[in-house]
C-alpha positions in Angstrom: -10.8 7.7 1.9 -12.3 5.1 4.0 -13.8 3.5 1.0 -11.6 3.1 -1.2 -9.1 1.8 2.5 -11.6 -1.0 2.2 -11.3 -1.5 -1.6 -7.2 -1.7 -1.8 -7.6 -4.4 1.6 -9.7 -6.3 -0.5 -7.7 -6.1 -3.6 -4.7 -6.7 -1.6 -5.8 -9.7 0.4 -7.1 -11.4 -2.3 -3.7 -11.0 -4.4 -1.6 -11.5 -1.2 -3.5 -15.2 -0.4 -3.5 -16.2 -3.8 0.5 -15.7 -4.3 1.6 -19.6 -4.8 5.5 -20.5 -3.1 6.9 -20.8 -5.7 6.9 -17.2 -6.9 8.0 -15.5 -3.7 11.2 -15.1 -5.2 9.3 -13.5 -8.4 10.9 -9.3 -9.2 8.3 -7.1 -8.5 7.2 -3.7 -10.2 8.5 -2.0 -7.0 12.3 -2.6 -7.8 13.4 -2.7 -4.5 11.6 -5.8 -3.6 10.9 -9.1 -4.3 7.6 -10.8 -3.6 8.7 -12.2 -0.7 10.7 -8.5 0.9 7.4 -6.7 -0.6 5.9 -8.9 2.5 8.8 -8.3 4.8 8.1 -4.6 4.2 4.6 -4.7 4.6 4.1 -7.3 7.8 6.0 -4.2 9.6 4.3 -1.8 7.9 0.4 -2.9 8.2 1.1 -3.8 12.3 2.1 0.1 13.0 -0.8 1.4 10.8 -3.4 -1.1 12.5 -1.5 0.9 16.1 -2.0 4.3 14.2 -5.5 4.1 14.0 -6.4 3.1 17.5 -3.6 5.5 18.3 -1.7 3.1 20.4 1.7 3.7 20.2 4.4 1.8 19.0 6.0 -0.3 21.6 9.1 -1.2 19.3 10.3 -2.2 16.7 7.7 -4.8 14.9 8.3 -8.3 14.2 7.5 -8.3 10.1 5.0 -10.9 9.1 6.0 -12.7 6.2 3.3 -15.7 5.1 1.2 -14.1 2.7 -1.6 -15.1 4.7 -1.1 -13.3 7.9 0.1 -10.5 5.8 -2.8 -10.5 4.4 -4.8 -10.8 7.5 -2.9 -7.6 9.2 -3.9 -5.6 6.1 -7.7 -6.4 6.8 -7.5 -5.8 10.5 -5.4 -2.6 9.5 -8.1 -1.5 7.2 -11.0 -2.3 10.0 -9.2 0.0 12.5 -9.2 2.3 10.0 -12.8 2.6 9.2 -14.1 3.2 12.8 -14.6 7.3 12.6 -12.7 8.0 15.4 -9.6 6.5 13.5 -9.1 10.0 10.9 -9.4 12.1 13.6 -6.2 14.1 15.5 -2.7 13.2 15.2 -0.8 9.7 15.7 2.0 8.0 15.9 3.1 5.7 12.7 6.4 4.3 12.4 8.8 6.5 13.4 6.8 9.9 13.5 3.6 11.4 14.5 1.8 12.8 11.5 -2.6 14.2 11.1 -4.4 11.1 11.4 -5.7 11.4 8.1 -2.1 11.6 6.3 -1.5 8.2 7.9 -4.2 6.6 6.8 -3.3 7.7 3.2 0.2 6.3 3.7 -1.2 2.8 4.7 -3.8 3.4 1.4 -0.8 4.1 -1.0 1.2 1.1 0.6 -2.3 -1.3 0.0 -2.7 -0.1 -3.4 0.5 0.3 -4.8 2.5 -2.9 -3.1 -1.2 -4.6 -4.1 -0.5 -4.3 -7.8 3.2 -4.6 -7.1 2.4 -8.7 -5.6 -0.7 -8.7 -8.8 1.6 -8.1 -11.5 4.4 -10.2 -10.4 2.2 -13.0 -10.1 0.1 -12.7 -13.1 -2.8 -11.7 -11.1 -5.5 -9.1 -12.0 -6.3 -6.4 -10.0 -8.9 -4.1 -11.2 -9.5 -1.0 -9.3 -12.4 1.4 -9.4 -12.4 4.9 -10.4 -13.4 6.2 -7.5 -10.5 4.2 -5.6 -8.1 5.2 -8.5 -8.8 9.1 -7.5 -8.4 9.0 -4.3 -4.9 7.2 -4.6 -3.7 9.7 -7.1 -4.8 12.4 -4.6 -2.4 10.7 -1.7 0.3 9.9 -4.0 0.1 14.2 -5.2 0.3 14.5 -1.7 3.4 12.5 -1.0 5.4 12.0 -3.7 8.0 14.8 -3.6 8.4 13.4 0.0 8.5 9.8 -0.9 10.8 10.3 -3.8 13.5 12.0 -1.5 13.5 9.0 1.2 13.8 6.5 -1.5 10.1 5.1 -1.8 9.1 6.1 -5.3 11.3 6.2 -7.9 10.9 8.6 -10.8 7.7 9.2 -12.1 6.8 7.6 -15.7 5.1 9.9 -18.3 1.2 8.1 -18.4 -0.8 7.7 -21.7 -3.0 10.7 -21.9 -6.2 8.7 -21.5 -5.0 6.4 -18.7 -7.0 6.3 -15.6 -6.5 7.8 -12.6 -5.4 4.6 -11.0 -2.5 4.6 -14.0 -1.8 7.6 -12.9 -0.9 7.0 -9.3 1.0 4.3 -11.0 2.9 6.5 -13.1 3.6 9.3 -10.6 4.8 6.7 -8.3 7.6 5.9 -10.4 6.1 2.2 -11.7 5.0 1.3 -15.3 1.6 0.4 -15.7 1.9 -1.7 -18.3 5.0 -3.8 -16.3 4.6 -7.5 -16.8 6.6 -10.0 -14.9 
């Protein structure tokens, strides 16, 4: 899990700081948000999960970040929380809940990785994932998706080629086309 944490942060930063003005605006794969509420969504988000980890609790409701660049900034100290081994352990309390450490981490995982390729695709950016990374997601997004589905954060899943990857899968099952282009 904690690998492939630090692979979507990566993945994510580098889309995130690379997204020009002018396409904030842009639809996204994720059709409940533009580019620019994508990073309305996640500046609250990434800020609760980087509290999660060090299992601070929430103190209120957060201020979203909204540049790409802090965005992209709370996403890597998110991810860093995440990796000290202390971090998976117990419960915590993220967002409005407590949930098994572990769980939460996979929810800010699935939020860098799908949202990620969400802010790639509107903006014509690659973003290639490894198979290992891929797996892992698809495992979360098993996990969650009935869940997620119900509270409105996947929409219905997409029937995947036979050969795609797991990655493609993830995408599938999280209600997004994997071959979507802006």
């Amino acid at each position: 899990m904690q690998t492939a944490l630090a692979e979507f942060a990566t993945l994510f930063a580098r889309a995130a700081e690379a997204i020009p003005a002018d396409r904030l605006s842009a639809a996204t794969p994720c059709a409940q948000y533009t580019v620019a509420e994508l990073f309305a969504h996640l500046g609250g988000v990434l800020p609760d999960s980087e509290l999660a980890a060090a299992k601070l609790p929430r103190t209120g409701e957060p201020t979203p970040l909204t540049e790409p660049a802090a965005v992209a900034a709370s996403a890597e100290r998110a991810v860093a929380a995440w990796l000290k081994p202390e971090a998976m352990t117990g419960e915590t309390q993220f967002g409005p809940g407590t949930y098994p450490a572990s769980l939460a981490a996979g929810i800010t995982l699935q939020e860098l990785a799908l949202h990620g390729w969400d802010l790639a695709r509107a903006t014509g950016q690659p973003f290639v994932v490894g198979e290992e990374a891929g797996t892992v997601l698809l495992g979360v997004v098993e996990q969650i998706a009935d869940q997620a589905r119900a509270n409105g954060g996947y929409g219905q899943a997409v029937t995947a080629p036979t050969d795609a990857s797991a990655f493609d899968r993830a995408l599938a099952l999280s209600g997004r086309n994997p071959g979507w282009i802006g």
